[in-house]
Biopython code that builds the backbone (N, CA, C, O; Angstrom):
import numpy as np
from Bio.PDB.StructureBuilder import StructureBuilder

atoms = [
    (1, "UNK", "N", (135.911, 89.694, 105.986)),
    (1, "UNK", "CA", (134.805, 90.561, 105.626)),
    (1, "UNK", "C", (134.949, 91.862, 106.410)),
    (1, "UNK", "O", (134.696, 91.785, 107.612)),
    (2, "UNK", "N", (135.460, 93.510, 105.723)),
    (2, "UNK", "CA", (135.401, 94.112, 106.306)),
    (2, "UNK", "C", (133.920, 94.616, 106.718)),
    (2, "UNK", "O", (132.925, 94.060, 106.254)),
    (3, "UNK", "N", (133.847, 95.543, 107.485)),
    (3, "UNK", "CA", (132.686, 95.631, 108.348)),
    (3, "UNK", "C", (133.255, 97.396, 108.280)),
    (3, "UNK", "O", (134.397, 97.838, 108.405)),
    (4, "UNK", "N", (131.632, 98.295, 107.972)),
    (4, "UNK", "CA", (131.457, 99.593, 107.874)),
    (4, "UNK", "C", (130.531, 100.255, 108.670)),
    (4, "UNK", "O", (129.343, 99.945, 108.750)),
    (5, "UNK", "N", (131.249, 101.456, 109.447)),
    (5, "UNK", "CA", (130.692, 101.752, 110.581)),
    (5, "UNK", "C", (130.262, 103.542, 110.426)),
    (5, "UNK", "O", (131.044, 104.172, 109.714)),
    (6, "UNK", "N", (129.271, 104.221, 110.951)),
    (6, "UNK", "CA", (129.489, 105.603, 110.182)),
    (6, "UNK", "C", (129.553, 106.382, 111.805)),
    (6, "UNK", "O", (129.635, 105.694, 112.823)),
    (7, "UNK", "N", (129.509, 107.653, 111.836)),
    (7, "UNK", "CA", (130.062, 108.045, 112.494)),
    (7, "UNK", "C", (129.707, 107.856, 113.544)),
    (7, "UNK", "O", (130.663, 107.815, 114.317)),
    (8, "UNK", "N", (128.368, 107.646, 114.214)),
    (8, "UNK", "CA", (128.328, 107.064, 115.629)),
    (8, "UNK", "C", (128.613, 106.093, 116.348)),
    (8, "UNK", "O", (128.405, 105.899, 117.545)),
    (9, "UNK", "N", (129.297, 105.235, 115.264)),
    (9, "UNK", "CA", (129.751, 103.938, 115.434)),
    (9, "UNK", "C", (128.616, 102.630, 115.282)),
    (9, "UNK", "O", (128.847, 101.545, 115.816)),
    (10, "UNK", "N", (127.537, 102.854, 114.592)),
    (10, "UNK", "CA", (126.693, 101.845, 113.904)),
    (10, "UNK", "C", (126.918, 100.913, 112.494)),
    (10, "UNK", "O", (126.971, 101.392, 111.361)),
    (11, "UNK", "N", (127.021, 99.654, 112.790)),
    (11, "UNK", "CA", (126.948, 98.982, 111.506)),
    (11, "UNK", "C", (126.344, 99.428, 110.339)),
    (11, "UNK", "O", (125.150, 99.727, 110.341)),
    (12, "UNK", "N", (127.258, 99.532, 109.017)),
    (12, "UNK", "CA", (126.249, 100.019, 108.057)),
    (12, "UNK", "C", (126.226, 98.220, 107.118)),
    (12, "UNK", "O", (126.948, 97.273, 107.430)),
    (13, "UNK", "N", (125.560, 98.227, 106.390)),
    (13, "UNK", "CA", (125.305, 97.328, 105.555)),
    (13, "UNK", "C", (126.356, 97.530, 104.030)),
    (13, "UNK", "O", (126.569, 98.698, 103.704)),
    (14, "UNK", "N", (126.767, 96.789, 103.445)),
    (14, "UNK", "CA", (127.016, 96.831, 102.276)),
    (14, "UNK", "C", (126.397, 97.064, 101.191)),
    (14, "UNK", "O", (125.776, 96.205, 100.565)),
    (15, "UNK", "N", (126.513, 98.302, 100.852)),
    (15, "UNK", "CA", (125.847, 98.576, 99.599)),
    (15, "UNK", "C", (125.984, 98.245, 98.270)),
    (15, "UNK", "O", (125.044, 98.365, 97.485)),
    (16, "UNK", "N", (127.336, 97.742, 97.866)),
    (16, "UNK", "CA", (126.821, 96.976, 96.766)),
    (16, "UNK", "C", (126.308, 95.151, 96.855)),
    (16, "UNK", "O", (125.891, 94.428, 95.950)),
    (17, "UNK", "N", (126.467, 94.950, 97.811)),
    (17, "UNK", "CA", (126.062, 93.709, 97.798)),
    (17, "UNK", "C", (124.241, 93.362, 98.246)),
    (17, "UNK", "O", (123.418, 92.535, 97.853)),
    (18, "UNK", "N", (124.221, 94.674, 99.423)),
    (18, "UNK", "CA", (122.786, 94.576, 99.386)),
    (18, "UNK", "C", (121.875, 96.209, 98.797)),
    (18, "UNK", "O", (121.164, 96.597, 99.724)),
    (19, "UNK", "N", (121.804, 96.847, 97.953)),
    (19, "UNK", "CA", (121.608, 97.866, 97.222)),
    (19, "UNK", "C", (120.289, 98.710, 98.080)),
    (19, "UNK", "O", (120.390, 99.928, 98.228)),
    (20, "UNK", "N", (119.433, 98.190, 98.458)),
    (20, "UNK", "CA", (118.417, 98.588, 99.381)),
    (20, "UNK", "C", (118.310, 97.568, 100.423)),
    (20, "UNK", "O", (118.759, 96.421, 100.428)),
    (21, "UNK", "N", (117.501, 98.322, 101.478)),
    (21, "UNK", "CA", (116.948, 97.496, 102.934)),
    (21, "UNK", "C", (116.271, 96.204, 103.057)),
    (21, "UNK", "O", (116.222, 95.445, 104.025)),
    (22, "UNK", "N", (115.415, 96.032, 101.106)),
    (22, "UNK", "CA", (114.760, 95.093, 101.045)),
    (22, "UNK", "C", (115.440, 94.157, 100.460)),
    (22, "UNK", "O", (114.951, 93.074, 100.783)),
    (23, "UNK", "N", (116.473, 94.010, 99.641)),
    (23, "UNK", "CA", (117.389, 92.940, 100.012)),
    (23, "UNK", "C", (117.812, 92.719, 101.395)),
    (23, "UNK", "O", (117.267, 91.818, 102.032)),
    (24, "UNK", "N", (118.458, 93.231, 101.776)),
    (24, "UNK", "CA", (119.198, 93.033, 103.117)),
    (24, "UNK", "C", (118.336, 92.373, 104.140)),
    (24, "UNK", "O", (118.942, 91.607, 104.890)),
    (25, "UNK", "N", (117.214, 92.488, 104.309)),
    (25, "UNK", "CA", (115.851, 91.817, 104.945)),
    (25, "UNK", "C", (115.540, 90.262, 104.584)),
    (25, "UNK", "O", (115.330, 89.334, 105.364)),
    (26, "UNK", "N", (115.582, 90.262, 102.881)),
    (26, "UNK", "CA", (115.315, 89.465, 102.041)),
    (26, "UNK", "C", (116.408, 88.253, 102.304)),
    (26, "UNK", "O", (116.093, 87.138, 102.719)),
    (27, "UNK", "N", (117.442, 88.580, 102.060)),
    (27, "UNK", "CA", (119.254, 87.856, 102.231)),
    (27, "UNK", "C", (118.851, 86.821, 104.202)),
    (27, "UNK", "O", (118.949, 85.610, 104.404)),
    (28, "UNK", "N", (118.553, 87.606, 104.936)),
    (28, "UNK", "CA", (117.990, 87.376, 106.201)),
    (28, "UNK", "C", (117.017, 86.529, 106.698)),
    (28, "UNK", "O", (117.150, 85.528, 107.401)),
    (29, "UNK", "N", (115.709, 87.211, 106.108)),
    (29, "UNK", "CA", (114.774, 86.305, 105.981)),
    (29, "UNK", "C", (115.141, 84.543, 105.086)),
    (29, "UNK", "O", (114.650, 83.490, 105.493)),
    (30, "UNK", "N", (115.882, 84.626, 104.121)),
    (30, "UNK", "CA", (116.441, 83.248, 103.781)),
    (30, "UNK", "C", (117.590, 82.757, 104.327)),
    (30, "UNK", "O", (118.291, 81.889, 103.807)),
    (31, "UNK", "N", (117.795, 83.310, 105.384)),
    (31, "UNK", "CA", (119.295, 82.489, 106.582)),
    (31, "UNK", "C", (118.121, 82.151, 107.724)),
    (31, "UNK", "O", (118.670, 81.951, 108.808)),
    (32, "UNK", "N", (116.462, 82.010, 107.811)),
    (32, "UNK", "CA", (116.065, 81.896, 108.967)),
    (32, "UNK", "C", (115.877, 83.073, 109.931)),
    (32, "UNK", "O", (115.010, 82.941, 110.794)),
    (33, "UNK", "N", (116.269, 83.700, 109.906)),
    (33, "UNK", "CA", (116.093, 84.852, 110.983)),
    (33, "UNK", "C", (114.798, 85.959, 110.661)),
    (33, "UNK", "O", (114.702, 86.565, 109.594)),
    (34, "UNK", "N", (114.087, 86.056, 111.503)),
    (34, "UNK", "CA", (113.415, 87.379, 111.567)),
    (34, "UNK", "C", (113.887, 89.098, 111.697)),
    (34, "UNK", "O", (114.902, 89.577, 112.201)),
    (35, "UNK", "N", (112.935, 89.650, 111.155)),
    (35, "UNK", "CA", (113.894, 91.158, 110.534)),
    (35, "UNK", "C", (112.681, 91.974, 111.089)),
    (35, "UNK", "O", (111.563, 91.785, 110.609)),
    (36, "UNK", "N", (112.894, 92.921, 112.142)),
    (36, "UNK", "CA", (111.612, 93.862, 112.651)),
    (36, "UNK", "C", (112.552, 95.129, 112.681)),
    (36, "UNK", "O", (113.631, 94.961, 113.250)),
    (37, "UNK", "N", (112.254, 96.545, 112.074)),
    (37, "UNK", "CA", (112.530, 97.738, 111.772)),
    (37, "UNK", "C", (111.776, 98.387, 113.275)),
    (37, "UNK", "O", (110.552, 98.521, 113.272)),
    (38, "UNK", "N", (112.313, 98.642, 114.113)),
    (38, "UNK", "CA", (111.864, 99.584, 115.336)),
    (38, "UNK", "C", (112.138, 100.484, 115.623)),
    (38, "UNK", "O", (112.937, 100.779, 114.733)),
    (39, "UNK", "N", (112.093, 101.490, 116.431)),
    (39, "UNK", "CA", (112.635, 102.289, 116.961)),
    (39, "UNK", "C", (112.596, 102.383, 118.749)),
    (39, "UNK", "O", (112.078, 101.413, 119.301)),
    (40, "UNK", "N", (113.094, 103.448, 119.596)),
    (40, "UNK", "CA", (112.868, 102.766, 120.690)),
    (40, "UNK", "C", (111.300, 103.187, 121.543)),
    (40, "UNK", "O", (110.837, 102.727, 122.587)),
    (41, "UNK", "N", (110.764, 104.235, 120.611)),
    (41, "UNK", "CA", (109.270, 105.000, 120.836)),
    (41, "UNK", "C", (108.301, 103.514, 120.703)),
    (41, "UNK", "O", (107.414, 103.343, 121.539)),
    (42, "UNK", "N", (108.489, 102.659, 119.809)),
    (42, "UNK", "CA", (107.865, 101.443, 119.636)),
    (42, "UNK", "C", (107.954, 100.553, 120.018)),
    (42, "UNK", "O", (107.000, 99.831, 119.728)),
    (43, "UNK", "N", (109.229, 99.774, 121.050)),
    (43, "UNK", "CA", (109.675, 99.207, 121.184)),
    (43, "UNK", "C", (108.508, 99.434, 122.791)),
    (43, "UNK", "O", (107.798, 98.502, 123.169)),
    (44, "UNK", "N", (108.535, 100.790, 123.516)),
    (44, "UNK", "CA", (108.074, 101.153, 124.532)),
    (44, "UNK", "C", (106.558, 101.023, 124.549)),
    (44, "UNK", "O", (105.789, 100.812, 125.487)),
    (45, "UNK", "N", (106.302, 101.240, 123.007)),
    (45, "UNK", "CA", (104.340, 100.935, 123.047)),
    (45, "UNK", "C", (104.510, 99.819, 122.785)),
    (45, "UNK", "O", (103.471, 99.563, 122.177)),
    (46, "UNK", "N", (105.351, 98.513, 122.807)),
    (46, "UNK", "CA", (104.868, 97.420, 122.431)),
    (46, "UNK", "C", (104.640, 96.381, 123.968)),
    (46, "UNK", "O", (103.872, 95.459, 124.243)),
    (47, "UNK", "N", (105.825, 97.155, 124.784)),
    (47, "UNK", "CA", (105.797, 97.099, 126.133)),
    (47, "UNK", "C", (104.426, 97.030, 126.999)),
    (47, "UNK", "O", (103.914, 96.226, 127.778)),
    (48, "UNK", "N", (104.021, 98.625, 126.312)),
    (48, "UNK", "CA", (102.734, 99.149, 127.248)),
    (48, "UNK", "C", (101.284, 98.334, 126.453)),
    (48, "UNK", "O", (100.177, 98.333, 126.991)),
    (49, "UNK", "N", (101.516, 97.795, 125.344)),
    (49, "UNK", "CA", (100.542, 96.826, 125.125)),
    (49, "UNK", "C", (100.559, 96.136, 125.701)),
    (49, "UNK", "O", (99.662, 96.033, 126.538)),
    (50, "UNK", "N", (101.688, 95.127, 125.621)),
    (50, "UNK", "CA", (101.459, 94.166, 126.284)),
    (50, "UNK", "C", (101.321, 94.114, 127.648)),
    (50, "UNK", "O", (100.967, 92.995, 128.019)),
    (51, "UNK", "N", (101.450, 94.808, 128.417)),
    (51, "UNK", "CA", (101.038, 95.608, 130.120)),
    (51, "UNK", "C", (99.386, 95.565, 130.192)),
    (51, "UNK", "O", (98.611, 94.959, 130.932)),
    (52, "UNK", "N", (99.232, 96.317, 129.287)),
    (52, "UNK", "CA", (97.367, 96.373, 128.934)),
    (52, "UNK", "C", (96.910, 95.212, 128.682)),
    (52, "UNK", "O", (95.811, 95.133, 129.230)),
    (53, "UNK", "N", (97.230, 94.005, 127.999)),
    (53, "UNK", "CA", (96.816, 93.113, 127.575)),
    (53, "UNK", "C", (96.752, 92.055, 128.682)),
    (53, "UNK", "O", (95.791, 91.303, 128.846)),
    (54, "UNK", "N", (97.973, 92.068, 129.498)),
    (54, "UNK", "CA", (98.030, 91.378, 131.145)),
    (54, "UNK", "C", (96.700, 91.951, 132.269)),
    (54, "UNK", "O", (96.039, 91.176, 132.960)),
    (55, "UNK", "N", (96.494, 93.637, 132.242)),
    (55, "UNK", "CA", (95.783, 93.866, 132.842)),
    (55, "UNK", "C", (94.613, 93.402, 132.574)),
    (55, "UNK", "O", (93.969, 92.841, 133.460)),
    (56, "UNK", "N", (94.114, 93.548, 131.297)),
    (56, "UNK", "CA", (92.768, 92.673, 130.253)),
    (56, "UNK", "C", (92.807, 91.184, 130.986)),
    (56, "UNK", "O", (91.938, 91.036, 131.846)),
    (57, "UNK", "N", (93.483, 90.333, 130.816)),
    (57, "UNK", "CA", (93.477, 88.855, 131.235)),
    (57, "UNK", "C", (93.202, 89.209, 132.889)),
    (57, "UNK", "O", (92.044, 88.848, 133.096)),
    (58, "UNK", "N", (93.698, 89.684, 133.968)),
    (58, "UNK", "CA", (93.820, 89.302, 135.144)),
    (58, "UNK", "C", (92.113, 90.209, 135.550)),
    (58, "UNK", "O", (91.332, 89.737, 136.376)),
    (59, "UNK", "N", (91.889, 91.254, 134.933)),
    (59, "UNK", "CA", (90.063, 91.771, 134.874)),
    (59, "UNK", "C", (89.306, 90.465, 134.732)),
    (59, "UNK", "O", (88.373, 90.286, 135.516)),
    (60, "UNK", "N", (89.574, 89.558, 133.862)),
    (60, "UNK", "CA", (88.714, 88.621, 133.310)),
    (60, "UNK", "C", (88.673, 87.825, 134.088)),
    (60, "UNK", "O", (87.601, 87.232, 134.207)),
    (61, "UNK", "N", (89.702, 87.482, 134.886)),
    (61, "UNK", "CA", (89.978, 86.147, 135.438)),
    (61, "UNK", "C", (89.423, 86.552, 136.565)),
    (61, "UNK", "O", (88.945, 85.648, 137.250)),
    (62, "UNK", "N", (89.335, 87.642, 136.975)),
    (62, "UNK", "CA", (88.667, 88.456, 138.587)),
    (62, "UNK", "C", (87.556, 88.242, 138.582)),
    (62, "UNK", "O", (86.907, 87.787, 139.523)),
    (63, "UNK", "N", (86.829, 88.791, 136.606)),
    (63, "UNK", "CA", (85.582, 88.411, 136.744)),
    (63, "UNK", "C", (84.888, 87.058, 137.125)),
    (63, "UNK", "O", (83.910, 86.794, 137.824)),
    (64, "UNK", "N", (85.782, 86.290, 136.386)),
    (64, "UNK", "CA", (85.501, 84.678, 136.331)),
    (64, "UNK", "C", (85.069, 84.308, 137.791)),
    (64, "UNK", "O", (84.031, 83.756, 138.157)),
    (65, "UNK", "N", (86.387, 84.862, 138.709)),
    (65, "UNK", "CA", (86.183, 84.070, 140.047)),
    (65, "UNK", "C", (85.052, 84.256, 140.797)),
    (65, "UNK", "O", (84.460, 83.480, 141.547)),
    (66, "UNK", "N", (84.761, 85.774, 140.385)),
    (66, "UNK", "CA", (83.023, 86.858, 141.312)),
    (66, "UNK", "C", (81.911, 85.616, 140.685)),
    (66, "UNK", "O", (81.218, 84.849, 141.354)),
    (67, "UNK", "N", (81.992, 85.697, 139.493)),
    (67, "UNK", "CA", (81.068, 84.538, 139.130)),
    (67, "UNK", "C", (80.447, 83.086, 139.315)),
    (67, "UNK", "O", (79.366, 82.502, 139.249)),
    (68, "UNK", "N", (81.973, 82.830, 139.623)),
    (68, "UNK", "CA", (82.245, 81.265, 140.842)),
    (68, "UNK", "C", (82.318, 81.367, 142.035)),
    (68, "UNK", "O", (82.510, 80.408, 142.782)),
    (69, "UNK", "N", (82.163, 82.660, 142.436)),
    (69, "UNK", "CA", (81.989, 82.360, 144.204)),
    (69, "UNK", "C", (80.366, 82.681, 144.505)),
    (69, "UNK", "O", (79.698, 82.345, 145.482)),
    (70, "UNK", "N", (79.873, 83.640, 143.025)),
    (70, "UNK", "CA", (78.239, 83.629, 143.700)),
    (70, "UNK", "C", (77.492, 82.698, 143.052)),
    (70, "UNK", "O", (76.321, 82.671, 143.430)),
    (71, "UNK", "N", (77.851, 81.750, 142.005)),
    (71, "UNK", "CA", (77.180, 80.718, 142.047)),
    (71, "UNK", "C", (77.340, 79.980, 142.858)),
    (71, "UNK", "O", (76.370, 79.267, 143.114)),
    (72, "UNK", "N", (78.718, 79.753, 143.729)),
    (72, "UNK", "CA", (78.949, 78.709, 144.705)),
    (72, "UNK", "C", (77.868, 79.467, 145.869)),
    (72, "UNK", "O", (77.522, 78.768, 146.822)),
    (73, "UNK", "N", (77.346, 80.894, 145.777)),
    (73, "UNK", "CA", (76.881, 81.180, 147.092)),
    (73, "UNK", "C", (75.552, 80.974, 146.461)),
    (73, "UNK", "O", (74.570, 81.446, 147.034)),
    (74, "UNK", "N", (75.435, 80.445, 145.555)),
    (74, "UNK", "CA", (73.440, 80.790, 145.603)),
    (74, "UNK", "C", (73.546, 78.789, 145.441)),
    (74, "UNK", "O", (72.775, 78.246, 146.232)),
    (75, "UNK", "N", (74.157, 78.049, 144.785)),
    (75, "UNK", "CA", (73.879, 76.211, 145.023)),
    (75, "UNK", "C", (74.274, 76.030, 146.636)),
    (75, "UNK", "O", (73.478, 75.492, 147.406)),
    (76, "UNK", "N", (75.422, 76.468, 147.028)),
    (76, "UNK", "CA", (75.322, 75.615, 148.534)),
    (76, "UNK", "C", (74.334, 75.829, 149.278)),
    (76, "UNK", "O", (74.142, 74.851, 150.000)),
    (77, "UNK", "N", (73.441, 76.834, 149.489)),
    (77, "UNK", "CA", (72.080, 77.330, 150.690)),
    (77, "UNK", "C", (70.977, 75.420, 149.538)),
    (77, "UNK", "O", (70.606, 74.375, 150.072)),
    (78, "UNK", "N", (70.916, 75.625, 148.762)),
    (78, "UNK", "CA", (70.438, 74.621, 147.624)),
    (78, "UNK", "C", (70.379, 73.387, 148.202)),
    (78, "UNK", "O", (69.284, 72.953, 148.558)),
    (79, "UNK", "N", (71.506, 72.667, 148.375)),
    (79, "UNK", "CA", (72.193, 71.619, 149.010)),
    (79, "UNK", "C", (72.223, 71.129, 150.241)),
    (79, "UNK", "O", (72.034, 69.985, 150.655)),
    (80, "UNK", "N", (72.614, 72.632, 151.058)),
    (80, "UNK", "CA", (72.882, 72.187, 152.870)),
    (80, "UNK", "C", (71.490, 72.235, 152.902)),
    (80, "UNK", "O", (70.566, 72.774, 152.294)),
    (81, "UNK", "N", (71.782, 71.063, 154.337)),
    (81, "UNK", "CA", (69.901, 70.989, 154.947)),
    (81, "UNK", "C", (69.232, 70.358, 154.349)),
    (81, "UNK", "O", (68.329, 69.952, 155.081)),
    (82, "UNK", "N", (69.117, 69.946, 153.197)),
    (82, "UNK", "CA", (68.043, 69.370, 152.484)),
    (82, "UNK", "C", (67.965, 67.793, 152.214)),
    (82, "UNK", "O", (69.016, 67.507, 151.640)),
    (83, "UNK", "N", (67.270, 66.774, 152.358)),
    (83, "UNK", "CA", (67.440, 65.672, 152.847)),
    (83, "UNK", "C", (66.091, 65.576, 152.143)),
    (83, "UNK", "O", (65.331, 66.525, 151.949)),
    (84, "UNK", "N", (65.790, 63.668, 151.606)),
    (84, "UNK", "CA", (64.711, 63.924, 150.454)),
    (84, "UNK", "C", (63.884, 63.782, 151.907)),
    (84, "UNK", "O", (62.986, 64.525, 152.304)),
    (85, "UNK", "N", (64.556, 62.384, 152.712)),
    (85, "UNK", "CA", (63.478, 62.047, 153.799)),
    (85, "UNK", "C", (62.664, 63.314, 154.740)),
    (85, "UNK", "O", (61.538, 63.137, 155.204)),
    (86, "UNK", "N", (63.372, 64.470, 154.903)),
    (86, "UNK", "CA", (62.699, 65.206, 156.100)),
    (86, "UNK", "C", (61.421, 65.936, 154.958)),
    (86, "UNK", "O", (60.375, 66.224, 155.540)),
    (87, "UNK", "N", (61.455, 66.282, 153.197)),
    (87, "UNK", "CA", (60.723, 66.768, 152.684)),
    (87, "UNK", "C", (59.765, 65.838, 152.620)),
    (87, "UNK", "O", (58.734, 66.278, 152.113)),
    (88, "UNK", "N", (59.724, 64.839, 152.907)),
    (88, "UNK", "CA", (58.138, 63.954, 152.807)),
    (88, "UNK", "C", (57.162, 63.872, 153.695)),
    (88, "UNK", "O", (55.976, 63.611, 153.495)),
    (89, "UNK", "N", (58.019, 64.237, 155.242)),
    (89, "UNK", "CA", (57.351, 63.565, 156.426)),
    (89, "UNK", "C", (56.241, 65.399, 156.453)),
    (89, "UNK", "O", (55.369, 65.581, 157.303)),
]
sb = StructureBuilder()
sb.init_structure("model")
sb.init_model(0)
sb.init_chain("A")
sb.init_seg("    ")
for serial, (resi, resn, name, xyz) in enumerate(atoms, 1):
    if name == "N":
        sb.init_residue(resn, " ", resi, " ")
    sb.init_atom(name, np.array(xyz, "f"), 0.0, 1.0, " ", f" {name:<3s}", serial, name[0])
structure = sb.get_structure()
């Protein structure tokens, strides 16, 4: 199978065998494989999403803990000290 390269030295596809991109995708998609069209401007916002999306989770989880340490601070005063016997006498 020769193999066609154009001048920067990138694979080109066969054009009569695959006539447009959406065969060539199509041919792909039925060998199993996934087919994503990027560039490297996108490749970099998909990065910085997912950066944002880590920062989102570890906010939440910060919040979570503020939440569990002041409920733990308002039940333990609740708890310590308190004995049913000394509230009767």
């Amino acid at each position: 199978m020769a193999t066609t390269r154009d001048a920067a030295g990138d694979l080109q596809w066969d054009p009569l065998a695959f006539p447009t991109g959406d065969t060539l995708g199509a041919y792909v998609h039925s060998k199993g494989f996934k087919v994503r069209c990027s560039s490297g401007a996108a490749a970099g916002a998909d990065v910085l999403l997912l950066v944002l999306l880590m920062l989102l989770v570890l906010l939440v989880l910060l919040v979570l803990l503020v939440l569990l340490l002041l409920l733990v601070d308002v039940l333990l005063p609740l708890t310590s000290g308190f004995s049913r016997s000394s509230a009767c006498t």
